[in-house]
Each structure stands twice: as structure tokens, then as C-alpha cells.
The first five atom37 places (N, CA, C, CB, O) and aatype in JSON, in Angstrom:
{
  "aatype": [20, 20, 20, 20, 20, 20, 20, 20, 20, 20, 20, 20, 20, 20, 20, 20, 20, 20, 20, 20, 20, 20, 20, 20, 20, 20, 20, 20, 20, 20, 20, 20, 20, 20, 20, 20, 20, 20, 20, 20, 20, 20, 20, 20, 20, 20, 20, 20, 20, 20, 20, 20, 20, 20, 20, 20, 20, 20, 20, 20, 20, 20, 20, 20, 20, 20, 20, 20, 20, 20, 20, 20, 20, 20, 20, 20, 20, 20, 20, 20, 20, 20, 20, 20, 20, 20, 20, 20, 20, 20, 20, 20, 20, 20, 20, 20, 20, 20, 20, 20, 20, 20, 20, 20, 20, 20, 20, 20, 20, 20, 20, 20, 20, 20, 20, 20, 20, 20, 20, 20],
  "atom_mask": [
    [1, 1, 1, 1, 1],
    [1, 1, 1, 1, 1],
    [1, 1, 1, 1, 1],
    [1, 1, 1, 1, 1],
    [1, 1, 1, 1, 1],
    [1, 1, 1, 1, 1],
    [1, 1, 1, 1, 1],
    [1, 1, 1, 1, 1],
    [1, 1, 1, 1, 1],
    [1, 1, 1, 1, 1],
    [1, 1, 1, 1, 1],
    [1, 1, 1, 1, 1],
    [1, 1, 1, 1, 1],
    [1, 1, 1, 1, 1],
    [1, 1, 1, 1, 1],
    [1, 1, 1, 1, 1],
    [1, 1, 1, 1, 1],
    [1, 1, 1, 1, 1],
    [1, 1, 1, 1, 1],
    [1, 1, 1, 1, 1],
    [1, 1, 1, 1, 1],
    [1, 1, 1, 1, 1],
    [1, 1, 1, 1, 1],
    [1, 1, 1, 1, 1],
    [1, 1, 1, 1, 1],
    [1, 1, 1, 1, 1],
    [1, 1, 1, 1, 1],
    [1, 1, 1, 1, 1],
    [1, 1, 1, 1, 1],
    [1, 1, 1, 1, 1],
    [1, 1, 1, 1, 1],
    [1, 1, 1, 1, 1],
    [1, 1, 1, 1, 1],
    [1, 1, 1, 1, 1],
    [1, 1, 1, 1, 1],
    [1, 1, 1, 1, 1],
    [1, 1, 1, 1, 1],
    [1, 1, 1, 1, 1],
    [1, 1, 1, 1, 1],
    [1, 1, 1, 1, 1],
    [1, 1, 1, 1, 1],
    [1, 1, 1, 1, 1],
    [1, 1, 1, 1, 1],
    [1, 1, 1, 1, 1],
    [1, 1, 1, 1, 1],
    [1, 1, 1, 1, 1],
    [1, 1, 1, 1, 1],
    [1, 1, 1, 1, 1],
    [1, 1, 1, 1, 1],
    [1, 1, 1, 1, 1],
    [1, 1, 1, 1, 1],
    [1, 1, 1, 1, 1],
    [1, 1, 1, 1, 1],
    [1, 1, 1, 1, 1],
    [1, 1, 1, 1, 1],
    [1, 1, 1, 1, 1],
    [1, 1, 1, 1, 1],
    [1, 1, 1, 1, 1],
    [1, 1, 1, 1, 1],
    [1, 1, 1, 1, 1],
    [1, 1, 1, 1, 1],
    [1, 1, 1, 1, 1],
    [1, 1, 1, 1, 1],
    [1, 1, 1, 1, 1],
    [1, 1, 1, 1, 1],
    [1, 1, 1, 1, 1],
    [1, 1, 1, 1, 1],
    [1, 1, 1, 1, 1],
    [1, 1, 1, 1, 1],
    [1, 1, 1, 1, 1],
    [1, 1, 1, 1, 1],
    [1, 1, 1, 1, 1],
    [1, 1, 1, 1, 1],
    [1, 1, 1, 1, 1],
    [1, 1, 1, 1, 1],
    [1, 1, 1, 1, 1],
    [1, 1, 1, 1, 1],
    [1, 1, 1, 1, 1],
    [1, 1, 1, 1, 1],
    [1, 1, 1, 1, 1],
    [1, 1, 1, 1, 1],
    [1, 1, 1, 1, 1],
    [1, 1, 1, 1, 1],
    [1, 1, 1, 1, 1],
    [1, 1, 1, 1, 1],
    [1, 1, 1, 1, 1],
    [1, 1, 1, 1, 1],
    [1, 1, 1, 1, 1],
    [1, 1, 1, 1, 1],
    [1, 1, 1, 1, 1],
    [1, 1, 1, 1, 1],
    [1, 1, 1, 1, 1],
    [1, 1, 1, 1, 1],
    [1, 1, 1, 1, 1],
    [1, 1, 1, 1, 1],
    [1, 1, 1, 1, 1],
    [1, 1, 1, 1, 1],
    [1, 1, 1, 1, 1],
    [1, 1, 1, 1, 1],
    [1, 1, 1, 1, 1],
    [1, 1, 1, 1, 1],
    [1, 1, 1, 1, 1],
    [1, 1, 1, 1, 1],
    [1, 1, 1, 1, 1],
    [1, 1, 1, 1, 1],
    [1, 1, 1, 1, 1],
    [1, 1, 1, 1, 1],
    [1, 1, 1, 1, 1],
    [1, 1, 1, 1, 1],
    [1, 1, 1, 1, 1],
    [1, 1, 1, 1, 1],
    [1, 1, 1, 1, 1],
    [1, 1, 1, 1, 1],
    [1, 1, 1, 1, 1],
    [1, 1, 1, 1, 1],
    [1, 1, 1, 1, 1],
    [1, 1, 1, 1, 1],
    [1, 1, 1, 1, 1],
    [1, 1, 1, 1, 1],
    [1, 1, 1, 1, 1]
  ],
  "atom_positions": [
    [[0.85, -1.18, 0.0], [0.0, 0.0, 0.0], [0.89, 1.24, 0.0], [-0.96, 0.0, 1.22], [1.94, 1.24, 0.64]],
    [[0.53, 2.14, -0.62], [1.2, 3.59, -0.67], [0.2, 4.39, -0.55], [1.99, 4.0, -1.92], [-0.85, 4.15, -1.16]],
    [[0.34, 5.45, 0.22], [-0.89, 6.67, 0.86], [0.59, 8.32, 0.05], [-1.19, 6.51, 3.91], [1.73, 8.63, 0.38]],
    [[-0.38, 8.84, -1.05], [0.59, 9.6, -1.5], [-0.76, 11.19, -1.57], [1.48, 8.78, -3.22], [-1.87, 11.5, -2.0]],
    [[0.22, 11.63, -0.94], [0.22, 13.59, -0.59], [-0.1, 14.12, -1.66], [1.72, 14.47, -0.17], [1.03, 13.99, -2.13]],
    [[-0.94, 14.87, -2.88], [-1.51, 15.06, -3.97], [-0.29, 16.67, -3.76], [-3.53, 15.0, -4.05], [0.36, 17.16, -4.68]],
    [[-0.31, 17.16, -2.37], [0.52, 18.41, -2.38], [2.17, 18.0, -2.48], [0.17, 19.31, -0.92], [2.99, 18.8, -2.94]],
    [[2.43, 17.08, -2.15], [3.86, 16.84, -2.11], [4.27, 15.74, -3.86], [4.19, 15.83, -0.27], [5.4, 15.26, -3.95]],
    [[3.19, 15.5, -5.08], [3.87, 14.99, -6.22], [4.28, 16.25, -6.89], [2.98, 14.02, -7.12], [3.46, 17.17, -6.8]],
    [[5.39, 16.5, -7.54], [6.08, 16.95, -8.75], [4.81, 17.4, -9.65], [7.08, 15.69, -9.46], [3.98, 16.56, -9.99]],
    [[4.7, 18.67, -9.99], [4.01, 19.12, -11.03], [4.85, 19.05, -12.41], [3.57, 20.48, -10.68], [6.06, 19.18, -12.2]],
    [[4.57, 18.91, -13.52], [5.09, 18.79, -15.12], [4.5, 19.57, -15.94], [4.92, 17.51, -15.78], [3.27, 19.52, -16.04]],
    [[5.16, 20.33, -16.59], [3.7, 21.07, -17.83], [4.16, 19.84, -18.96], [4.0, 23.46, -18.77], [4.9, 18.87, -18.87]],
    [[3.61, 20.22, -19.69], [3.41, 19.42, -21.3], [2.98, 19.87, -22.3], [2.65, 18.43, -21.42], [1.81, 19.84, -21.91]],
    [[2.91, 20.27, -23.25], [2.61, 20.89, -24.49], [3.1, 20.24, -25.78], [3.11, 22.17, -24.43], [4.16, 19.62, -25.81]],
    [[2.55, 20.34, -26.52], [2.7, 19.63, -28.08], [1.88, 19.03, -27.8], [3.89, 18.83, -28.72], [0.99, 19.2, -26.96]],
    [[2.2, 17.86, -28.83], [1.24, 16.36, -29.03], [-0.47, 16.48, -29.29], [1.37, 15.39, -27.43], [-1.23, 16.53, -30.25]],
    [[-0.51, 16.5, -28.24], [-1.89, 16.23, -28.39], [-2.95, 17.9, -27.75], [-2.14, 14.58, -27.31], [-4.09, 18.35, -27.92]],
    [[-1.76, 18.28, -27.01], [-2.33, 19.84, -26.83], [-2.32, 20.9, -27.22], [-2.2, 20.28, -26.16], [-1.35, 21.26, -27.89]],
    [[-3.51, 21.9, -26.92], [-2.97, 23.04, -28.05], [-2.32, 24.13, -27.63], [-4.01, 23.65, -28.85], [-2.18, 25.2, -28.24]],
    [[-1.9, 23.81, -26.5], [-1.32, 24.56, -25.11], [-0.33, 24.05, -23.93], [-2.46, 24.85, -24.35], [0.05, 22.88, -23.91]],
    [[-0.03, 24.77, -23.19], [0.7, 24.31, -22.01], [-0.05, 24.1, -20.67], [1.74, 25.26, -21.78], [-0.58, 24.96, -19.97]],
    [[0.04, 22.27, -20.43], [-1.04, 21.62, -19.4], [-0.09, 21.75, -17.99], [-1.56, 19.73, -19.85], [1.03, 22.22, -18.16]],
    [[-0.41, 21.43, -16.85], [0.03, 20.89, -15.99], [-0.47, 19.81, -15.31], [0.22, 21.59, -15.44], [-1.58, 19.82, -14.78]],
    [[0.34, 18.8, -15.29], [0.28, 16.92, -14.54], [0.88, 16.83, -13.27], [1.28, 15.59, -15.46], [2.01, 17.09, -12.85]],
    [[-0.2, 16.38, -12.74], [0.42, 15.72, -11.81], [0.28, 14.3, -11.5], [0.2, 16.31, -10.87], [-0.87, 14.1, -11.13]],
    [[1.0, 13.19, -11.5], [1.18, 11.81, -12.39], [0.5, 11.83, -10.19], [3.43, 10.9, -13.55], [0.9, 12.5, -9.23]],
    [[-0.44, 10.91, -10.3], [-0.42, 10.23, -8.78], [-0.1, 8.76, -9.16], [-2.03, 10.36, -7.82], [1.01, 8.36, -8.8]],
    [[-0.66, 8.14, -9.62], [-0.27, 6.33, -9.91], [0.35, 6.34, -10.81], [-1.33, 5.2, -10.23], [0.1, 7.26, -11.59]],
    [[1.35, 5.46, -11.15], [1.1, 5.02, -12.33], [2.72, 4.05, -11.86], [0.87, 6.34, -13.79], [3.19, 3.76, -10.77]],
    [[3.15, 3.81, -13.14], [4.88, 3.47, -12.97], [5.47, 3.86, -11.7], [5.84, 4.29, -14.06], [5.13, 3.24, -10.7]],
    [[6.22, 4.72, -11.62], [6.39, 5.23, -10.29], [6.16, 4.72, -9.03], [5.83, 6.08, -10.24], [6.91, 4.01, -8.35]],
    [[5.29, 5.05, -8.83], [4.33, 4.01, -8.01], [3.87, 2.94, -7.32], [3.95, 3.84, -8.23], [3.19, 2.66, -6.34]],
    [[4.81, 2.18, -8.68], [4.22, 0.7, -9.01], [2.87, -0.12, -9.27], [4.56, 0.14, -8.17], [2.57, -1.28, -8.98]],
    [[2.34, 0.65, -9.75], [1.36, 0.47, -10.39], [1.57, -0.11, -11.93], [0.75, 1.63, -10.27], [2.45, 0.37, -12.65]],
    [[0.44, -1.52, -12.54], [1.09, -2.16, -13.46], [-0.01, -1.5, -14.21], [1.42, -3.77, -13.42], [0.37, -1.34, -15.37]],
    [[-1.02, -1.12, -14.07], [-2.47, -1.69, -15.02], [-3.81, 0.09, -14.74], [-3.46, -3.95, -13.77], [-4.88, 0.38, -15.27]],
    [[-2.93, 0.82, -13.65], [-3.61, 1.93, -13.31], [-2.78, 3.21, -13.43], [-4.13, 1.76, -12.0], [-1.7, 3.1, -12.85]],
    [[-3.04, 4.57, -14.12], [-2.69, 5.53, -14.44], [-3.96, 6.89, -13.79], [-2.43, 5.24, -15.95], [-5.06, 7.15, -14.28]],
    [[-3.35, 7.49, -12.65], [-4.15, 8.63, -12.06], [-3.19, 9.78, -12.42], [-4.5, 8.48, -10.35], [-1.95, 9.8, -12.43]],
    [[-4.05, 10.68, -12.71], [-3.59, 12.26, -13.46], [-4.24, 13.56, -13.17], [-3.81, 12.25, -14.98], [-5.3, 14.0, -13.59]],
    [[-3.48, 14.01, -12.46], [-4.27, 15.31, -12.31], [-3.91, 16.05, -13.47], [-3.98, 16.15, -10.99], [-2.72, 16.18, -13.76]],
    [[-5.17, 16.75, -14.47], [-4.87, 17.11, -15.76], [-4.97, 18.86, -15.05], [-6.1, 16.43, -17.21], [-5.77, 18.84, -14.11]],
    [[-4.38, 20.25, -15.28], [-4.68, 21.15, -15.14], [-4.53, 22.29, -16.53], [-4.11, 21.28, -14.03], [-3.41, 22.7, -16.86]],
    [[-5.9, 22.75, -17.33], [-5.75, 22.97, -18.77], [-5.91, 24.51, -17.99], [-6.97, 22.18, -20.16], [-6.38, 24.63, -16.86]],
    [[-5.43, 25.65, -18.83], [-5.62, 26.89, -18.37], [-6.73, 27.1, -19.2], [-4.46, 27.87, -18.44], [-7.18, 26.19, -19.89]],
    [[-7.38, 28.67, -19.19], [-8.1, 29.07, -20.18], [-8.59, 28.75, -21.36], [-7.77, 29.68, -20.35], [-8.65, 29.88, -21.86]],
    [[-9.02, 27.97, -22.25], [-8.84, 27.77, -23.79], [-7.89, 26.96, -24.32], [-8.58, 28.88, -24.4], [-7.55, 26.8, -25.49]],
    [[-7.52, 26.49, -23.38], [-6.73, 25.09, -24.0], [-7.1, 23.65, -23.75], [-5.36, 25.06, -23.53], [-7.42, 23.13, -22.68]],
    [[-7.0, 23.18, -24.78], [-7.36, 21.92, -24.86], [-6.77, 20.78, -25.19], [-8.08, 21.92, -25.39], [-5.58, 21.02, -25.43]],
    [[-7.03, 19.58, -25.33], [-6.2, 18.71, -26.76], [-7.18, 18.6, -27.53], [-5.51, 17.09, -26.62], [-8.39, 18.82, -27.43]],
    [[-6.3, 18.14, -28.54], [-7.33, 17.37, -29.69], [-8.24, 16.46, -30.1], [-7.0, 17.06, -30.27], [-9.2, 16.33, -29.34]],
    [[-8.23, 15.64, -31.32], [-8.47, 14.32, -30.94], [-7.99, 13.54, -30.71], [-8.87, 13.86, -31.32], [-6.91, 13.31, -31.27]],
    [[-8.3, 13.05, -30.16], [-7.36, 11.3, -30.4], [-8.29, 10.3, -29.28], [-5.03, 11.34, -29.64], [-9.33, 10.63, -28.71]],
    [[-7.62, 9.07, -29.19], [-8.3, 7.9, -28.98], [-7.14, 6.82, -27.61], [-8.51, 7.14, -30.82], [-5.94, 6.6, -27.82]],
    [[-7.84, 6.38, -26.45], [-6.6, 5.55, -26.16], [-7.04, 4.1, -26.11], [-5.89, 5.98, -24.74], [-8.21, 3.76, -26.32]],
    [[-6.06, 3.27, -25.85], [-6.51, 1.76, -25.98], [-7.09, 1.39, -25.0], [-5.56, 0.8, -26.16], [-7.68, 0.33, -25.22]],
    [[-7.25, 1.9, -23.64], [-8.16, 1.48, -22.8], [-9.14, 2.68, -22.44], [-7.47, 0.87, -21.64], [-8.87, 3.86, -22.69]],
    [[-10.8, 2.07, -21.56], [-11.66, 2.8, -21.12], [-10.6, 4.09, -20.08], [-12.84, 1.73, -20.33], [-9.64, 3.88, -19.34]],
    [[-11.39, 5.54, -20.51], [-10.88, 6.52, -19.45], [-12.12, 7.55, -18.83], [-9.63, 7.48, -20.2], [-12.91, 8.2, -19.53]],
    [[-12.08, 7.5, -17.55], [-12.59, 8.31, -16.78], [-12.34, 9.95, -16.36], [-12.48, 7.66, -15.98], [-11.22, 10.33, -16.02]],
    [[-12.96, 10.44, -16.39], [-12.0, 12.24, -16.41], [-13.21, 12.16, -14.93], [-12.35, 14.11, -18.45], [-14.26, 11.52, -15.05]],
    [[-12.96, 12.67, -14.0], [-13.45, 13.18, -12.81], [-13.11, 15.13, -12.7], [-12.59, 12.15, -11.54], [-12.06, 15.66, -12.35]],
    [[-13.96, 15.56, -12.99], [-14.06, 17.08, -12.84], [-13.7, 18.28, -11.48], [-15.41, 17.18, -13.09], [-14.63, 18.94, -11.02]],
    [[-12.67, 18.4, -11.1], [-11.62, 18.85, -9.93], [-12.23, 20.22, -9.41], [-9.9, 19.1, -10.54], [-12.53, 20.61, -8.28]],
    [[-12.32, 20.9, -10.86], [-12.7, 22.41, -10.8], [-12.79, 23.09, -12.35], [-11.47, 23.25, -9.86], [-12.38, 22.58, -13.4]],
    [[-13.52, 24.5, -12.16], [-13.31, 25.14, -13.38], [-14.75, 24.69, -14.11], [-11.81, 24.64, -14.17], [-15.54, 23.92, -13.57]],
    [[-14.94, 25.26, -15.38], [-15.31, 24.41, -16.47], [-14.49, 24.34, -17.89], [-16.62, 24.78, -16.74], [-13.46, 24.95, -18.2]],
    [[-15.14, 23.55, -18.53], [-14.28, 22.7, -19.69], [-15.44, 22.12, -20.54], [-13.19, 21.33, -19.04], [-16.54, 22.65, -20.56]],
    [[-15.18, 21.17, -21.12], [-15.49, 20.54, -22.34], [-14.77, 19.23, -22.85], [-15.31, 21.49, -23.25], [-13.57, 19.06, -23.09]],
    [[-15.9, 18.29, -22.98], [-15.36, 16.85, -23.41], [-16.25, 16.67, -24.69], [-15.6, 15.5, -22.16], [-17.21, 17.45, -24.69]],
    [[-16.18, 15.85, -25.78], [-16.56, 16.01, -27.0], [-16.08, 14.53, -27.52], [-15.94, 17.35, -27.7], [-15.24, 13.82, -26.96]],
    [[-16.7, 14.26, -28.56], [-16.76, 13.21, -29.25], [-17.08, 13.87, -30.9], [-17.89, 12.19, -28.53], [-17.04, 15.07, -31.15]],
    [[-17.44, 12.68, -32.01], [-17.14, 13.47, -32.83], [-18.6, 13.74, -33.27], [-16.11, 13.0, -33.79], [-18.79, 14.41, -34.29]],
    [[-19.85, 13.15, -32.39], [-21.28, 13.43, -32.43], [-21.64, 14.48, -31.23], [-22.11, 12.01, -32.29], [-22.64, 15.16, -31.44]],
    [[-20.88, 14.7, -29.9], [-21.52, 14.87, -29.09], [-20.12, 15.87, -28.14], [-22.25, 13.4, -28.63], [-18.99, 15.44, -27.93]],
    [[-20.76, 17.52, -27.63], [-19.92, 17.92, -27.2], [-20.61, 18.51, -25.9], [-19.23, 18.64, -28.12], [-21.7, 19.08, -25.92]],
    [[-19.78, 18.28, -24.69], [-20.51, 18.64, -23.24], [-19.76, 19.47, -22.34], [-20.83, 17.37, -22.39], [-18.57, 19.43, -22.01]],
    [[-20.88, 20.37, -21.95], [-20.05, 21.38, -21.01], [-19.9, 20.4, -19.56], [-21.05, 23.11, -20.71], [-20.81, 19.66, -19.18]],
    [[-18.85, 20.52, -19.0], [-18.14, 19.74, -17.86], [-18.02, 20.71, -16.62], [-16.59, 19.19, -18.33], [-17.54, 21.78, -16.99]],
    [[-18.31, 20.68, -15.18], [-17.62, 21.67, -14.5], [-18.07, 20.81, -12.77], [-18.32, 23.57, -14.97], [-18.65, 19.73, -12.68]],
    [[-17.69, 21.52, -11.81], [-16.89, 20.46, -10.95], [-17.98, 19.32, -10.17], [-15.94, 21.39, -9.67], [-19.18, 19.3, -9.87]],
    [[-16.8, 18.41, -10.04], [-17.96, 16.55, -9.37], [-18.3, 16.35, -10.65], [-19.9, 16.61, -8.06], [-17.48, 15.43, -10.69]],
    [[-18.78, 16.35, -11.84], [-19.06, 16.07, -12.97], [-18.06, 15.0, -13.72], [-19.16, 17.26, -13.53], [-16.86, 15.12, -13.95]],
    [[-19.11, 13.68, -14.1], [-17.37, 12.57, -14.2], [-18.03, 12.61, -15.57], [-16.92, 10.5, -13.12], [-18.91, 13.35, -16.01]],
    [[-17.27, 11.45, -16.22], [-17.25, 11.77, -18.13], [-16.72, 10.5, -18.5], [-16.04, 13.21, -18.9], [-15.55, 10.51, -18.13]],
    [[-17.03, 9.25, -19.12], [-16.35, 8.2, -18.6], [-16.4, 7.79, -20.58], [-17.28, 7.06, -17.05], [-17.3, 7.53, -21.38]],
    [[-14.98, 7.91, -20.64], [-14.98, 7.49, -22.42], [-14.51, 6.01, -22.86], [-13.81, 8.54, -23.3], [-13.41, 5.65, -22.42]],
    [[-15.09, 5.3, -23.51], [-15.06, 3.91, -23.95], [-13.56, 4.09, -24.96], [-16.73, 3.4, -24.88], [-13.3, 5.0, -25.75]],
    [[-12.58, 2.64, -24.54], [-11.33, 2.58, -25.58], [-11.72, 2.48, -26.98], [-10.4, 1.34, -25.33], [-12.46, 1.64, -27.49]],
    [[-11.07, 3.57, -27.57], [-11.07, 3.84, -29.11], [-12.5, 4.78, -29.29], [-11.11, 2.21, -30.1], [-13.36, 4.52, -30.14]],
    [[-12.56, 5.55, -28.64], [-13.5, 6.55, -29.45], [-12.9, 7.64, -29.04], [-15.1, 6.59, -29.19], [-12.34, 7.89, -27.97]],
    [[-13.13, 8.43, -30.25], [-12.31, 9.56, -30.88], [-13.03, 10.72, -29.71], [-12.65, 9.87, -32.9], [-14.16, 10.8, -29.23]],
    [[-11.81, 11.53, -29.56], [-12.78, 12.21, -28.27], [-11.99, 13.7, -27.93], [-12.76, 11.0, -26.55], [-10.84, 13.36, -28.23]],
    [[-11.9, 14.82, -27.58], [-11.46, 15.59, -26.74], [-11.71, 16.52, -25.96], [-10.97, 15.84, -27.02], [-12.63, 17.28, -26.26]],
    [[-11.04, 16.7, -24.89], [-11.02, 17.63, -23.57], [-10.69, 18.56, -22.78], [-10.9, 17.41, -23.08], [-9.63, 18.28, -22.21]],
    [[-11.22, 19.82, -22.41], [-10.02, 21.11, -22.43], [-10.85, 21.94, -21.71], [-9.44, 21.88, -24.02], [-12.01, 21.58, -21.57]],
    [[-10.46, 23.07, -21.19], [-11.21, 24.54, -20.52], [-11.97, 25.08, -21.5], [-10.18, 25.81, -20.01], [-11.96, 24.81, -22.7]],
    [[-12.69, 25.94, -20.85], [-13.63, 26.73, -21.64], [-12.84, 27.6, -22.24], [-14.7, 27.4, -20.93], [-11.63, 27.45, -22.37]],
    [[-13.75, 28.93, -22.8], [-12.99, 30.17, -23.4], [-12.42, 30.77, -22.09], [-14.03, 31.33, -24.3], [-11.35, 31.36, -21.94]],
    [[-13.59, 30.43, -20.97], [-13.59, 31.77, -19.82], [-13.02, 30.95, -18.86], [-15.19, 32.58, -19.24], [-13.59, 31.41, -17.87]],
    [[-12.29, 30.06, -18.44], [-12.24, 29.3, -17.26], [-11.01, 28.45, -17.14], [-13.4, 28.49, -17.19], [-10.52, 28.04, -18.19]],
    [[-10.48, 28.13, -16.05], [-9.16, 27.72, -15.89], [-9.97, 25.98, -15.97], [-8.16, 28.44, -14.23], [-11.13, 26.21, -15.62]],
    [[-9.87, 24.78, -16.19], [-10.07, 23.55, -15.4], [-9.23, 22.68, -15.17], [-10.89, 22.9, -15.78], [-8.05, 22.74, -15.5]],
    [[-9.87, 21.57, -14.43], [-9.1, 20.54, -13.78], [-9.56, 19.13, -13.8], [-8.96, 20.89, -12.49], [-10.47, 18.96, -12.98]],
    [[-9.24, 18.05, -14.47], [-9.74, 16.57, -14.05], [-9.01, 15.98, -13.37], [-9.97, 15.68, -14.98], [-7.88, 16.4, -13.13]],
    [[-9.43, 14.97, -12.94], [-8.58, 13.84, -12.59], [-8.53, 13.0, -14.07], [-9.28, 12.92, -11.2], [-9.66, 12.74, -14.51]],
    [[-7.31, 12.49, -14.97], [-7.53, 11.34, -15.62], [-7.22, 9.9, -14.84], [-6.76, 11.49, -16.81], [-6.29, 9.75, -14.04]],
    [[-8.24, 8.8, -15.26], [-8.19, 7.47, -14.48], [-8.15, 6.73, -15.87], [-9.58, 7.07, -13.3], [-9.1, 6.79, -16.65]],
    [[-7.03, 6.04, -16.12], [-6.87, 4.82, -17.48], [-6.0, 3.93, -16.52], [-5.87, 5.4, -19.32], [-5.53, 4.03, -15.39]],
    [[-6.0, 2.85, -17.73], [-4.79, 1.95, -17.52], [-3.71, 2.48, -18.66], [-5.22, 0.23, -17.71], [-3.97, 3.02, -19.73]],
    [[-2.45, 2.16, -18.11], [-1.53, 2.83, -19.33], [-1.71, 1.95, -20.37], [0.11, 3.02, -19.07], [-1.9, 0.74, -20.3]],
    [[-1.6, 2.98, -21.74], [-1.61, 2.37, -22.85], [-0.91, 3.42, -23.62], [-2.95, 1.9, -23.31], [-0.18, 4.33, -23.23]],
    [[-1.47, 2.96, -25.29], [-1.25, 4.14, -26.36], [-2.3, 5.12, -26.3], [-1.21, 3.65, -27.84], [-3.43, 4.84, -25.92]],
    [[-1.97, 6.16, -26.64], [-2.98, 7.68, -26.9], [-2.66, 8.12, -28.29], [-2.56, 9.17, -25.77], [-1.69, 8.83, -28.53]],
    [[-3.61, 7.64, -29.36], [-2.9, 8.21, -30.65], [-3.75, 9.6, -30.75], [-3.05, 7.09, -32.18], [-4.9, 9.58, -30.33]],
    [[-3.15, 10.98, -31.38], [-3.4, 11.8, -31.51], [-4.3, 11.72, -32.61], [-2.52, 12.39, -31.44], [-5.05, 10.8, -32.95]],
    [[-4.02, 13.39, -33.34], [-5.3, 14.17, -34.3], [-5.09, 13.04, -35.36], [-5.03, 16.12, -35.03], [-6.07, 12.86, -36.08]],
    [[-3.81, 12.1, -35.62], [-4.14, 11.27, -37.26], [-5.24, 9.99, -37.02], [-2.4, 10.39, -38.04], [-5.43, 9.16, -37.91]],
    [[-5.89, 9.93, -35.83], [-6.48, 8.88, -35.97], [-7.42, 8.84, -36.54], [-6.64, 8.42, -35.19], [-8.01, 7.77, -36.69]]
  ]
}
């Protein structure tokens, strides 16, 4: 068992790939960890940023922290904002990000896999 401090993990920004902006992570499970099969993420998108599309190989859960945002599919696009969960099936094309007006925050919950971006 590991009991881990959400204030004491390492923050990361990230940009490119799959975003259209600069995110901040904070990895709680995953590798690290020792975790084989579970990946927890605190996603933090500023203002108007988002990612794109793309798709991962396993089911993912976004849990809504703060803020509002936006999760989308390529039929269906939803305003998100906080306690609000969002739970996307592996391989559907999908993406997730802040509003125009609003900073947000999820938790991401997957198992690690691939995340293919906008060519999928």
C-alpha cells in the first residue's frame, strides 16, 4: 500500500502532441508508483486550451476537480464543471479542455496504454 500527498507529487507542464497549449500533470499512480495496469492524473488545462483528438486503448474516466471545460466526441460535445465525471469507452475519438472563460481541472483514471493523436 502507498498513501501519496496530492501536495507533495512533482508538477510537469506538457505541451505539443496532443495539446494546443501548455497543461500541468500531476502523475499520482502510475509506474512510479508501481502500479502495473492503473494511471491517475491530475490534468490542469488553463483558459482555452485543450487537446485534440485522439483515442486511447483502454476505457478513461475524467473526474471534474474544478473550473469548467469541455469533453466532445465526434457526435456529441458537453459542457463539464466540478464533481461532474465523463467516462470514455477505448477507441473513441474524443477531446477535452477549458472553456474560453475558465481555468479547469480533471482527474484522468486509465490503464496505461497508447494515446494516438489528431491522425487517428
Amino acid at each position: 500500500m502507498k498513501i501519496i500527498q496530492i501536495e507533495d507529487v512533482h508538477e510537469v507542464s506538457r505541451s505539443g502532441g496532443i495539446f494546443t497549449g501548455t497543461v500541468a500533470l500531476k502523475p499520482l499512480v502510475g509506474n512510479k508508483t508501481g502500479a502495473k495496469d492503473l494511471s491517475v492524473t491530475i490534468v490542469s488545462f488553463p483558459r482555452g486550451v485543450r487537446n485534440t483528438f485522439h483515442t486511447h486503448t483502454y476505457d478513461q474516466v475524467l473526474y471534474v476537480l474544478s473550473g469548467k471545460g469541455t469533453v466532445a466526441n465526434e457526435k456529441h460535445q458537453v459542457a463539464l464543471s466540478e464533481g461532474m465525471v465523463s467516462f470514455i469507452p477505448a477507441g473513441e475519438k474524443h477531446w477535452h479542455g477549458a472553456s474560453e472563460d475558465s481555468d479547469f481541472s480533471h482527474i484522468s483514471i486509465l490503464r496505461p496504454g497508447q494515446t494516438k493523436g489528431a491522425d487517428v
